[in-house]
Structure formats: C-alpha cells, structure tokens
ZAMARGU-4260 file (C-alpha; in steps of 0.2 Angstrom, whole numbers, plus 5000, padded with zeros to 4 digits):
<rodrens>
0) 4992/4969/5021 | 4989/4984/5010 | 4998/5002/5016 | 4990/5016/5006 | 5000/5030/5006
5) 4997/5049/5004 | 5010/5061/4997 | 5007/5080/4993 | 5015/5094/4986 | 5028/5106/4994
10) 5013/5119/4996 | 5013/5122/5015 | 5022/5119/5032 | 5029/5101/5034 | 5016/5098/5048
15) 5000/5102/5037 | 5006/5091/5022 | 5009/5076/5035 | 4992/5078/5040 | 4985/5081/5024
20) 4993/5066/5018 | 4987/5055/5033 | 4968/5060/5027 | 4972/5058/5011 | 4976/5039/5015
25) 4962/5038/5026 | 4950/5045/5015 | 4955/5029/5002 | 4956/5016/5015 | 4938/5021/5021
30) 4931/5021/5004 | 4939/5004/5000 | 4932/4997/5017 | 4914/5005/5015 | 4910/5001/4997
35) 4918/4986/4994 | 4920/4976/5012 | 4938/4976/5012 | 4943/4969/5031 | 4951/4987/5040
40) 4964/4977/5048 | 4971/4972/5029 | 4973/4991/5025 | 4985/5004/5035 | 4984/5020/5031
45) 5002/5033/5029 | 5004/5051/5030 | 5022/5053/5019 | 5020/5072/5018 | 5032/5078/5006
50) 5045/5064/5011 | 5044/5055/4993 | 5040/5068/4978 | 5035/5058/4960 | 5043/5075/4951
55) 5059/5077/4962 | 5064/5090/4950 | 5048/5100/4955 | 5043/5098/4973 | 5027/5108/4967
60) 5020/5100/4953 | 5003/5092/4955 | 5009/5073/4954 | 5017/5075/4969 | 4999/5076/4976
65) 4995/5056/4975 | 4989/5041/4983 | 4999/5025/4982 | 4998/5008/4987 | 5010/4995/4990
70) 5008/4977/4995 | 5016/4968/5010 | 5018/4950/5010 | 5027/4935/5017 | 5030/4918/5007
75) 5025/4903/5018 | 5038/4892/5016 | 5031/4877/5008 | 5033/4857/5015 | 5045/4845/5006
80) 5036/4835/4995 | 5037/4818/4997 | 5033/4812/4979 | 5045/4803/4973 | 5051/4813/4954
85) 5044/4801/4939 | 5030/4793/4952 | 5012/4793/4950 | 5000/4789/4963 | 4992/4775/4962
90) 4972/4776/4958 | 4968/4759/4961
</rodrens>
C-alpha cells in the first residue's frame, strides 16, 4: 500500500490546510488511478495539514506545500529450505 500524503504551508486556519491537504492527496491518487490503472485500494490518500513542514525554520516557505509518498509493506516470512548446503538436485 501506497499513502500519498499532502502537506501545505502555514497560510490559513488549521482546518482549511487539513482540507487542502486531503485534496491535494486526492487529487494525486486520482491521477495515478485514472491514467495509469493503479488499483484505488493500493493507494490511501492523507491530509497532514501543516503537521510536518520540509522547512521547519519557515512554516511559510513554498516547500512546505508538497506531495509525498511513502510505502508500507510487510516481509512474508519465507519457508525453511530443505536443501541440504553443498547439495545439488539431481537432474537425472
């Protein structure tokens, strides 16, 4: 799974950048989805406001005004091979 995540800038009222944010996000997943046939159900869009600045020094500067993605996965854990080390199969 995929979350794409939208920040903005410290412009505005907490509420209107969460929001902004959300359709920032949506905006990318819908693209992805409808141009390039990525499943919906692999991609999540997040609103993250102005929770998580790029330019912490300036909450204003334009950087702060991003999409991002990050991927989550899980590591199957894998059967114990029963090859014996040093053995080759036997190919008759």
């Amino acid at each position: 799974i995929v979350h794409i995540e939208g920040h903005t800038d410290a412009y505005g009222v907490a509420v209107y950048n969460t929001e902004l944010s959300l359709k920032r996000a949506m905006a990318v997943r819908s693209y992805f989805v409808k141009k390039h046939g990525i499943p919906g159900a692999m991609l999540v869009a997040v609103g993250k406001g102005t929770s998580a600045p790029r330019n912490g020094a300036n909450p204003y500067a334009p950087e702060n005004r991003r999409v991002e993605f990050r991927a989550e996965y899980e590591i199957a854990d894998a059967a114990p091979s029963t090859d014996k080390p040093g053995k080759r199969p036997h190919s008759g």
